[in-house]
Each structure stands twice: as C-alpha cells, then as structure tokens.
N, C-alpha and C positions, 0 to 999 in steps of 0.2 A: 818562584814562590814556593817558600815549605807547603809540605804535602799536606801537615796539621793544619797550616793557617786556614780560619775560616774567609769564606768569597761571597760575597754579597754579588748575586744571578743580573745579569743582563737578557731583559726577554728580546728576542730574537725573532721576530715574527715569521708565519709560518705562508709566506704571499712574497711575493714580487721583490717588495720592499726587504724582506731577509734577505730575499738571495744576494740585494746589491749589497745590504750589513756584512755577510760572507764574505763576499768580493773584497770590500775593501779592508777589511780585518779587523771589525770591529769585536773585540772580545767580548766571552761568553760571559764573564764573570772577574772581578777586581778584587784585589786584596779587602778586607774588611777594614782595612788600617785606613784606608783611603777614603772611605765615605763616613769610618766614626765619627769626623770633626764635625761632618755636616748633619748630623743627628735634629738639631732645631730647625734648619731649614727644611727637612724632611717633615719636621710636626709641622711647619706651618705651610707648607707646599701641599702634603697630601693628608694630615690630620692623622697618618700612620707614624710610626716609630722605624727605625731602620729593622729589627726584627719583623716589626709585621709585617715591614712590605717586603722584606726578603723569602718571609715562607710564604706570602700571596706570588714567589715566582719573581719579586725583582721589578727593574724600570725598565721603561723601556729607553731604547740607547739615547735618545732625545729629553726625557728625562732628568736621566743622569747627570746628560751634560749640563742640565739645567741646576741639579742640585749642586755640582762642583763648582761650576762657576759662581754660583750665589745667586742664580736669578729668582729674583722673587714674583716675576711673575711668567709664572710654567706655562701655561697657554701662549702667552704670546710669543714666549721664549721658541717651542716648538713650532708655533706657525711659520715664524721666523727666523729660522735657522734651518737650514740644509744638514742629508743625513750625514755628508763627509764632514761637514763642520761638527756637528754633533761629535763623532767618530775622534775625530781631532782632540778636540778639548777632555774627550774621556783620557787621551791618550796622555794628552797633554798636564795631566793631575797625575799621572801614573809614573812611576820607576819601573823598568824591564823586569825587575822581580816581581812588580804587582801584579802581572797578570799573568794567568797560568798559560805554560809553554803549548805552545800549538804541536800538530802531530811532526815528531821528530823526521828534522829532511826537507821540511817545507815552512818556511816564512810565510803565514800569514796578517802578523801583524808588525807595524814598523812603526817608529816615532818618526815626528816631520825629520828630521834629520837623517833617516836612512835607518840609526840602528836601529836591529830589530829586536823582537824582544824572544826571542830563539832560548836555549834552555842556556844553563849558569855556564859561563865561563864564555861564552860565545864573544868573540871578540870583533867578526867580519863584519861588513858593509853589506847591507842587500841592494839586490835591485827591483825596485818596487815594482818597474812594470812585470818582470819576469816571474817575480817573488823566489827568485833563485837567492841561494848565499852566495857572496862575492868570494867570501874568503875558502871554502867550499870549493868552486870552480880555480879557482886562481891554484888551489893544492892539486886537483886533479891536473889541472893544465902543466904543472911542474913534474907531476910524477911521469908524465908522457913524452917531456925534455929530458 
C-alpha cells in the first residue's frame, strides 16, 4: 500500500482476544479504498460516517467484517461469527496492497490461499503455520547447494 494512502484503523484489543488477532494476522489497518464503498452501511450500522469512526480509533475486527460483508445486523453478525472468521472475510475484501506490509522478514498476514501479503513485488508462498516465506527459504536452501 502507498505510504500517502490513507488507512481506515482496526482496533485491536488490548486482552487475550488481541493477542489471538496478532496470531493470526489480523491487520492493523486497511486501505481507505476498501471500506469507502461501504460508507451507508456504516451510517446505518453505527450512526457514525467512516471518518468519525476512524478518528474514534476504528472497528473493531468483528465489525469490520461485518461492515464488508454487508451485514445489517452488527450484533448478531459479531455474536455469530468467530474471530478467524471475522479475520478471513477482512482479508477476503482486501488486495495484498491493501494492507500495510507487516515488519519486513516475517509474514503475518496471508490470504486463504497462502499468498501473503508481504511488501510489493513479493512473489513466494508462505507457510501459515511457520509464517516463514517459502520463497525466502527455498533461496536460502539454493544458495547452500
């Protein structure tokens, strides 16, 4: 993601429940491109505008997914829905550019399909459980043959 573009915040709680958001690489924050379309459901989901609820600090991950997918009814949405489900469906609204690059060297966040979304150009395969780069290891593994 450009450095300019603005990013509409993913609050992150600061309990239990974050740490497994970490875990499983829920991002911090999403392109602004992503959540513009869903502006009206935002007014009628939380009566805020996408600005106000991004300087109120953002949705939280359960939220979000609720606003991307169109569910119009947010409470139930979150009771019923898991946070890797949640996680998924943010991810699943998102291009590898949309979210900003995690700390260089380490995958934290991957689409169901394995690619992750690692800085521009990144072309390799991760492996979720390890959150290693495939392509990464496969280079080192060559330069030692």
């Amino acid at each position: 993601m450009p450095r300019t573009e603005r990013v509409f915040p993913v609050m992150i709680p600061k309990s239990q429940a974050g740490h497994f958001y970490r875990q499983i690489g829920c991002p911090t924050g999403i392109a602004w491109r992503v959540v513009a379309p869903h502006e009206d459901r935002a007014l009628a989901n939380h009566r805020q505008s996408l600005d106000e609820l991004a300087d109120r600090g953002g949705l939280s991950p359960k939220e979000l997914a609720a606003l991307l997918t169109g569910a119009e009814n947010v409470v139930d949405y979150v009771h019923e829905t898991s946070r890797q489900e949640a996680v998924w469906a943010i991810l699943a609204a998102c291009e590898p550019a949309d979210v900003p690059s995690p700390t260089p060297g380490r995958c934290s966040t991957l689409f169901g399909n394995g690619q992750c979304f690692f800085s521009e150009g990144h072309e390799g395969q991760c492996n979720p459980g390890e959150r290693t780069h495939v392509g990464r290891e496969a280079e080192r593994e060559r330069r030692r043959s």
